[in-house]
C-alpha positions as CSV (number, residue, x, y, z in Angstrom):
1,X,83.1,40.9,-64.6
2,X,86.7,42.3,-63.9
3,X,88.0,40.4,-66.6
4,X,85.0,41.3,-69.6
5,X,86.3,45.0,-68.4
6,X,89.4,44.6,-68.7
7,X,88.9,42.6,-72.4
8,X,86.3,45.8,-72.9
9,X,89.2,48.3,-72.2
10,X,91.6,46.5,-74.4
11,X,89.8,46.6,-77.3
12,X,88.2,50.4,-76.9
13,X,92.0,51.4,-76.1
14,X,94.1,49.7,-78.9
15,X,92.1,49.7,-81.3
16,X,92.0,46.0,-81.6
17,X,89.0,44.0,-82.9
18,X,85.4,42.9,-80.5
19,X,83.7,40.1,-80.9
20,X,79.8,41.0,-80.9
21,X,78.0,38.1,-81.1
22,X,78.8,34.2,-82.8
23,X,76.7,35.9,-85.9
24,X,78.8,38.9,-86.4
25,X,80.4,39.1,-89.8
26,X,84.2,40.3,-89.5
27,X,82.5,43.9,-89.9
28,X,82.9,47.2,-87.7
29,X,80.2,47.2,-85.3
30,X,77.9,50.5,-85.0
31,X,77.3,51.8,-81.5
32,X,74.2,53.6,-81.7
33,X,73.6,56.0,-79.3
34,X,69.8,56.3,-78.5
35,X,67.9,57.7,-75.6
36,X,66.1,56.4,-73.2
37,X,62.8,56.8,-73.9
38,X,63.3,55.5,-77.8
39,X,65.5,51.9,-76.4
40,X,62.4,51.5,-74.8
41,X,60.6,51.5,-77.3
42,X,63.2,49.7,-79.7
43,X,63.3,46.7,-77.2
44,X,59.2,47.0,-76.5
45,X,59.0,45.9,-80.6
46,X,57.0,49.2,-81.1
47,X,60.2,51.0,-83.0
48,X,61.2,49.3,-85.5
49,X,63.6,52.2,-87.2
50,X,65.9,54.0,-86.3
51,X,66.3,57.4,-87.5
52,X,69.9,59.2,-88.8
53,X,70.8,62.2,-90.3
54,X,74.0,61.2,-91.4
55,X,74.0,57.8,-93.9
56,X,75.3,54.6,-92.1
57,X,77.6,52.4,-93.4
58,X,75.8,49.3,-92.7
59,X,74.3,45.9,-94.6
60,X,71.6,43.9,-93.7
61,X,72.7,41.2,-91.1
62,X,75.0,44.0,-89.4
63,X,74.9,44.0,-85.3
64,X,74.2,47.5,-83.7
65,X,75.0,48.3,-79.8
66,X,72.7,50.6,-77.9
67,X,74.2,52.6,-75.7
68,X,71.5,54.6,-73.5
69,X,73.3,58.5,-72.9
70,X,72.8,60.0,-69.4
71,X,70.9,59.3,-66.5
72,X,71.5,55.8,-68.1
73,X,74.7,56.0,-69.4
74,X,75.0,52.5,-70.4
75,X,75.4,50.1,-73.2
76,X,71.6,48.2,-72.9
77,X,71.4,45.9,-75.6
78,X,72.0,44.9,-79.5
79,X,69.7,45.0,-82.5
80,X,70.5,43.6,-86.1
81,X,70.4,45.4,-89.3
82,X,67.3,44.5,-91.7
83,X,67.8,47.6,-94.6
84,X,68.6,51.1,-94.6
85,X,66.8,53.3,-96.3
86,X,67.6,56.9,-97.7
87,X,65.2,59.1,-98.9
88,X,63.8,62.5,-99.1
89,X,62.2,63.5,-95.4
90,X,58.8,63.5,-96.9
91,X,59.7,60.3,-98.8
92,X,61.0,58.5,-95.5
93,X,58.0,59.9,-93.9
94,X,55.6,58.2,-95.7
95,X,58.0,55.0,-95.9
96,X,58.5,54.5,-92.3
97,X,56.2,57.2,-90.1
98,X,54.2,55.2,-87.8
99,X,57.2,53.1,-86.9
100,X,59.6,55.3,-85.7
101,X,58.7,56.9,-82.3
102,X,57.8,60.3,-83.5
103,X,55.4,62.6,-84.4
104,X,54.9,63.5,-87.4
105,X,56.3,67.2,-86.4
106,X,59.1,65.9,-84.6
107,X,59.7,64.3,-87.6
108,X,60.3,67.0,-89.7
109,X,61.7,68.6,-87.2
110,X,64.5,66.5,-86.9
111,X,65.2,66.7,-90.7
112,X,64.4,70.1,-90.8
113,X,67.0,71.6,-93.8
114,X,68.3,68.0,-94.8
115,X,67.9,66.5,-98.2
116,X,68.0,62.9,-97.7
117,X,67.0,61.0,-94.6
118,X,67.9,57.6,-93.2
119,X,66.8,55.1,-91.5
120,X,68.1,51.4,-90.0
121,X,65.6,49.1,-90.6
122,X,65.8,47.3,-87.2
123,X,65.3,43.3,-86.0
124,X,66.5,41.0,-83.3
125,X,66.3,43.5,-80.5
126,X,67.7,42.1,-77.3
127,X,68.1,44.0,-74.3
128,X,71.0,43.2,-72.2
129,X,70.0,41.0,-68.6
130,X,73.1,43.0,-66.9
131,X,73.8,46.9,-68.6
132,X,77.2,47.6,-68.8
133,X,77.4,51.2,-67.4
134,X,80.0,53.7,-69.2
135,X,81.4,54.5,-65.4
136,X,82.5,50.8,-64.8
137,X,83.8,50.6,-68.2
138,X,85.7,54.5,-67.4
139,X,87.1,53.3,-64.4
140,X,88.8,49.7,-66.4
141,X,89.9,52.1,-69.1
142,X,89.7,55.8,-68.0
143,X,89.9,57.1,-71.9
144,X,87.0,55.6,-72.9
145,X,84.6,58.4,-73.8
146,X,80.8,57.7,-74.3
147,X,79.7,58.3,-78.1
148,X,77.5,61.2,-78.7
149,X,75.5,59.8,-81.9
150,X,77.6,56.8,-82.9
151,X,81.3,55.3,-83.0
152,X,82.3,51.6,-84.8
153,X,84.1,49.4,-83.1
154,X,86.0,46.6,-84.8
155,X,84.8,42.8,-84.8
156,X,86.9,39.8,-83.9
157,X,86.4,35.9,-85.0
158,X,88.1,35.2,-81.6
159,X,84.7,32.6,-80.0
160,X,86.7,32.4,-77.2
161,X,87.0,36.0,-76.2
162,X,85.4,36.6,-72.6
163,X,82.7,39.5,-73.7
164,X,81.5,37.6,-76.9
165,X,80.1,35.1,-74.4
166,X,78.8,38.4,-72.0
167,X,77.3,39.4,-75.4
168,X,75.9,36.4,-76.2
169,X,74.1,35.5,-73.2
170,X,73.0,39.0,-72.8
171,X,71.0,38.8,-76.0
């Protein structure tokens, strides 16, 4: 574990590529950050979307990280990308409404004032046998600072590299 920290503070630090998982295309990976009570659902199978405000750069086949903000505070699992959609709120609404966790006022709610709306089409969730928690990874690299909605990280070919096999047998 001390050394998959110390890998995990090397890349988060320098800037330097992550391997995600054998799959990964050489491709910035998107940490989402989701709460709680949506990963649930995410890794139950009864969320399928995810919902954004802002458009993500992302193509189908993409990896996604779920990191679960406080009490969690911890990155939980992966999920692939299977589209992304952008459309009016009402639009989305209709397109992806009963699989997105929310009402349909909390829906509108969240968009309220936007003009488009977006959403990751999502696949492959896997939640993680062994969380890593944002406190273990702050005390191997003290600058690492959780992300409040999302942060990419870059993606190594390197198969050999320590947390590409944490990653992989997490999934």
């Amino acid at each position: 574990m001390r050394q998959i920290l110390r890998y995990f503070a090397e890349f988060i630090g320098a800037g330097t590529a992550i391997p995600i998982i054998p799959e990964m295309k050489e491709r910035d990976a998107l940490v989402l950050s989701i709460r709680e009570k949506f990963s649930d659902l995410i890794f139950s199978g009864q969320k399928t979307v995810e919902l954004r405000r802002v458009r993500p750069n992302l193509l189908p086949g993409d990896q996604l990280l779920v990191y679960v903000p406080e009490p969690i505070g911890a990155f939980v699992g992966s999920l692939s990308v299977e589209a992304t959609i952008a459309a009016s709120p009402a639009k989305l609404w209709l397109s992806v409404g009963p699989h997105c966790g929310l009402s349909r006022a909390a829906f509108f709610a969240y968009f309220k004032n936007a003009k488009m709306a977006y959403a990751i089409r999502i696949g492959a969730p896997a939640r993680w046998s062994e969380p890593v928690t944002r406190n273990v990874v702050q005390a191997a690299y003290p600058p690492f600072r959780a992300p409040q909605g999302y942060m990419y990280l870059r993606v190594d070919r390197d198969s050999s590299h320590p947390l590409r096999e944490l990653l992989r047998t997490a999934a």
